[in-house]
N, C-alpha and C positions, 0 to 999 in steps of 0.2 A: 819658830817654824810653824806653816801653817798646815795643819792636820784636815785638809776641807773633805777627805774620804773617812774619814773614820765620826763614827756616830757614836754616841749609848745614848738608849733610851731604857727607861725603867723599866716599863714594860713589855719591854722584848730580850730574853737571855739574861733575863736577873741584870741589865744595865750593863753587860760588856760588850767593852770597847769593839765592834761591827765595822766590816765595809761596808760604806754608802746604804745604809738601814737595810741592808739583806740582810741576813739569819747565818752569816758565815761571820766568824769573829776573827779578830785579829791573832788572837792562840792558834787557831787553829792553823791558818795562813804560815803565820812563824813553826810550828812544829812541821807540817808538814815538808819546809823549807832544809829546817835542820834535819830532819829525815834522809835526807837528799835529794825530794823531788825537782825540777828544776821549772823554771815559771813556766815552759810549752806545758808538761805535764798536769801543773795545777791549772792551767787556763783550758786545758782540754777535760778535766775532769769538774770545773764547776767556771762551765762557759758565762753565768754571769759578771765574772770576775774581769777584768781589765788588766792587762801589766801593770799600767801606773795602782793601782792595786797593793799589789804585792812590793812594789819597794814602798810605797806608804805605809802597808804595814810595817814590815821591815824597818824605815826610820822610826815608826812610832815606839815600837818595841824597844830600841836603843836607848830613845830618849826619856823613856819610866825608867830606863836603869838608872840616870842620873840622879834617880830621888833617892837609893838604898843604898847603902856600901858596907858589902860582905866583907867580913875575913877569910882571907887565900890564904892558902896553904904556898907555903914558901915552897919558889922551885929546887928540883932536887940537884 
């Protein structure tokens, strides 16, 4: 997958993961998401942002899960 929104640069945010080198990181995008904000909501409150944006984030975030694998708690 090609990630062409997402940046780190060392010298900006201690190196994380950024939309298109602005000062908004990829955490931030995904928390706010799980939060429940919905993309009008985040594009109205940081107009830099683009929709394709925020589902880039979003896939980005998916696919760092693929490098870790937690122990679940079995369902009840």
């Amino acid at each position: 997958m090609n990630f062409d929104r997402i940046t780190a640069e060392p010298d900006k945010l201690e190196g994380k993961p950024c939309i298109r080198g602005l000062r908004i990181t990829v955490e931030t995008v995904v928390r706010l998401v799980a939060a429940g904000w919905t993309f009008n909501e985040i594009l109205a409150d940081y107009p830099d942002l683009e929709r394709e944006d925020i589902k880039q984030a979003l896939e980005y975030a998916a696919a760092s899960t693929n490098v870790h694998f937690y122990s679940l708690r079995e369902p009840a």
